[in-house]
N, C-alpha and C positions, 0 to 999 in steps of 0.2 A: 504494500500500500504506500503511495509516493504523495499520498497529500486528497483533502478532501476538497471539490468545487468549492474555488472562493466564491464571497459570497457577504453581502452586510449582514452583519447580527442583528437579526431584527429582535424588537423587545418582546421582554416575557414578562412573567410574574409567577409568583406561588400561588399553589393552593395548599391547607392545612389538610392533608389524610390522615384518617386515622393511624396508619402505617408511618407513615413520614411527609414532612414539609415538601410539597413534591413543584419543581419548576416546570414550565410550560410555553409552548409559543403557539400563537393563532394565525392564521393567514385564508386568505379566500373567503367564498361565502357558499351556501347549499348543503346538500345531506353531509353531516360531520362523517368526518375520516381521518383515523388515526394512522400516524405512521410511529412507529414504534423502534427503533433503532437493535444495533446490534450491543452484542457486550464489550465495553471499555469504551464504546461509543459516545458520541453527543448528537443533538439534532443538526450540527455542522455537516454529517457522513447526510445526510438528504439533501444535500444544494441539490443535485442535476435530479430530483424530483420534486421539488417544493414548486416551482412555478408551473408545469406540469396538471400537477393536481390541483393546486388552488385556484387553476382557471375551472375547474369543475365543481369544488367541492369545500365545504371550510376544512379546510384542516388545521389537527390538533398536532401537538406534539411535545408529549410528556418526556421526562430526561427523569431513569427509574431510579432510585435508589441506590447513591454510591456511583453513579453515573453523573457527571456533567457539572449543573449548578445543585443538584438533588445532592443530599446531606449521604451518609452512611447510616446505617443501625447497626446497633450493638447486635452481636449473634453473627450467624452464617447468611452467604445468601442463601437463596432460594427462589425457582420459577415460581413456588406457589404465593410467595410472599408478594412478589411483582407480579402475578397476576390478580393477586387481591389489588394490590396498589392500584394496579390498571380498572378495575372493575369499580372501586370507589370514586377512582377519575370518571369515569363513563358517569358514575351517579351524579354526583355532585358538580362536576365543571360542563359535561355535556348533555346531561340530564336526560339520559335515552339512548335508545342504542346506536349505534355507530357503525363502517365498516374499519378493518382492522387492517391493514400492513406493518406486516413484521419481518424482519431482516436478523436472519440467525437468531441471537437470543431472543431478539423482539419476535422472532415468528414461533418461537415456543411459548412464549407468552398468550400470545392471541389465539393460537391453538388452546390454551388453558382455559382461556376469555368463553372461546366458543363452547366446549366442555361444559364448563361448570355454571355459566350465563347466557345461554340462548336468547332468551330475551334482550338484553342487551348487542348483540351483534347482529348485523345484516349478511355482510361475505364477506371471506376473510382472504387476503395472499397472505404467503408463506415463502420466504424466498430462505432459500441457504438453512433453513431448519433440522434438525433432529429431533428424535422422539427417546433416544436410548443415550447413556453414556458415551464419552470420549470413544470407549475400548469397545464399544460395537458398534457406532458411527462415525466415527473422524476415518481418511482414509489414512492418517498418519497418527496415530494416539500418543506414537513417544513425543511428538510433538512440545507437548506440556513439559515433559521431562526438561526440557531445555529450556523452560520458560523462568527466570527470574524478573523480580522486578526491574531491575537495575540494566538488563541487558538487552540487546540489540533488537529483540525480538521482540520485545511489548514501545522500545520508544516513541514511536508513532502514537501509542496511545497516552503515552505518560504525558508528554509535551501537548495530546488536547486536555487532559486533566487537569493539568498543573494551575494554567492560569483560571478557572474558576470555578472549580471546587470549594466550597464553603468550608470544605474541613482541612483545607492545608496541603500544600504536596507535599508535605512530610508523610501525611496518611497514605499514601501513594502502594508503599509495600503492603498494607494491611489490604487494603482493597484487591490489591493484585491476588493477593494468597488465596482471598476468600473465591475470587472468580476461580482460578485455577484447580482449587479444589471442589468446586460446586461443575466445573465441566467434566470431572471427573467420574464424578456420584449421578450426576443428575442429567438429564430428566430421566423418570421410569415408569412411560405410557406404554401401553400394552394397543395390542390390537382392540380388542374391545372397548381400552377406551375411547380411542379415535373414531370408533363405530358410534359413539353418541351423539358427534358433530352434528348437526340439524341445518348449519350454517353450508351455503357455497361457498366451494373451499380452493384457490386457485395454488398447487404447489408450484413453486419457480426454484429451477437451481440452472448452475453453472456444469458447463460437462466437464469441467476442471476444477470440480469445488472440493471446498474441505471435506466435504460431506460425500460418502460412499455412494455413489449411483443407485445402488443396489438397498442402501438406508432408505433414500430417497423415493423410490417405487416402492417398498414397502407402506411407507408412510401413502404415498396417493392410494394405493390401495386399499387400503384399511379406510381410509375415507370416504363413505359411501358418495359417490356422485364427481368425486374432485376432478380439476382438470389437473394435467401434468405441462409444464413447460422447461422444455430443457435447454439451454441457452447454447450455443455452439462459439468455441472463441472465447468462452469466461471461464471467471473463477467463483470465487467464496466472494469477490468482490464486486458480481455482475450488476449492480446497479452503478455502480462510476463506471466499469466498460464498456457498456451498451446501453443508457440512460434512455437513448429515444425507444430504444427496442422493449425495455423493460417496461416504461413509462406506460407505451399504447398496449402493452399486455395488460397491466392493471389496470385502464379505463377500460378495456374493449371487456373485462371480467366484471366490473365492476356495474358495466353498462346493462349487461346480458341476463334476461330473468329462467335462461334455461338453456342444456347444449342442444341443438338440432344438429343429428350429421346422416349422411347417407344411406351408411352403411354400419348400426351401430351395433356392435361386441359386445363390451363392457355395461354400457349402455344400454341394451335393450331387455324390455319387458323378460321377467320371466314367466313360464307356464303357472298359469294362477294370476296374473297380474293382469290388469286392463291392458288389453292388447299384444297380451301373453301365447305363447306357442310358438310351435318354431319356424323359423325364418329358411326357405328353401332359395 
């Protein structure tokens, strides 16, 4: 990663969660839509989506916990804890449900959003997500192994931290531990529970991502209905590679109240189902 779209800081502000003091920025006007960033992230990694979207949509953009202008909490992370955070944001600042993008962590997040709050979500993307541990979805797990705070491999993120972060870049190493070790452990969705999703669910990855191909098609499948998109030429970091590509994937998803295709496989009725029986 060689630097996120510049870009003016546009203002924010807090909201008080019950979880934590959580910062925020608004842009656009129309059906609310969250973009939810990755981990060690800020809302800076969306420059080449923010305008994009806000000519469609208000968008929100929360900065989770231990992320960005957002404080730390005492204890461990946790997806469920950020996606409680997320779900009190939904009540409280947007007051109704939302559609959800998420980018790696932020897209395990919203995956959680959609689970355990259906009512608040409309459809969700998913871009660069997992559903399992490092050591059954990362294509490289030793990865982490090499990860210190201090070194080569997290600067990128330390230096968007540093300058404002409310708890200090001293805090910088606690933060890192705590991510490091929650990519470890966490997440631990099952097939079944992805099967709750109710929400349109559009999965995005890179054919060069962190994230195993083979993670990835798991997870669409277990989705009942989801689309797959798989980006050719990217990585873990396909929304700065391919902006415009990614961009009209989200609206064109976001747009669409159903898939119609030709010839549909996956998609089609089974016997027993309105317009059920087999296809010669």
């Amino acid at each position: 990663m060689n630097g996120s779209p510049e870009r003016p800081h546009a203002a924010g502000e807090y909201v008080d969660l019950p979880g934590v003091r959580t910062w925020y920025e608004t842009e656009g006007s129309g059906d609310p839509l969250l973009l939810l960033h990755g981990g060690f992230c800020t809302n800076d990694t969306w420059g080449a989506q923010r305008a994009d979207l806000a000519a469609e949509f208000r968008v929100f953009l929360p900065e989770r916990r231990a992320h960005g202008h957002t404080p730390d909490v005492a204890g461990p992370l946790t997806y469920q804890d950020m996606a409680d955070d997320t779900v009190a944001f939904l009540e409280r600042v947007v007051t109704g449900p939302a559609h959800l993008v998420g980018w790696s962590d932020g897209g395990v997040v919203a995956l959680l959003v959609a689970m355990e709050r259906p009512d608040l979500v409309r459809k969700v993307v998913a871009i660069g997500a997992n559903v399992r541990p490092a050591a059954e979805s990362f294509v490289e797990p030793s990865m982490l192994d090499a990860m210190t705070p201090d070194g080569d491999d997290l600067e990128f993120f330390r230096e968007m931290y540093a300058p404002v972060t409310p708890d200090g870049p001293e805090h910088w190493p606690v933060v890192a531990a705590k991510m490091i070790e929650m990519w470890r452990t966490q997440p631990t969705l099952t097939a079944a529970d992805l099967a709750r999703i109710e929400a349109s669910v559009l999965v995005m990855v890179g054919d060069d991502d962190m994230m195993t191909l083979e993670h990835t098609i798991a997870l669409y499948r277990a989705v009942t209905g989801s689309e797959l998109a798989v980006v050719p030429g990217a990585s873990h970091l396909v929304p700065l590679e391919k902006p415009a590509l990614v961009n009209r994937l989200i609206l064109e998803h976001l747009a669409h109240d159903g898939v119609e295709t030709m010839l549909p496989i996956r998609r089609a009725p089974r016997p027993g189902e309105a317009g059920g029986g087999p296809v010669g």
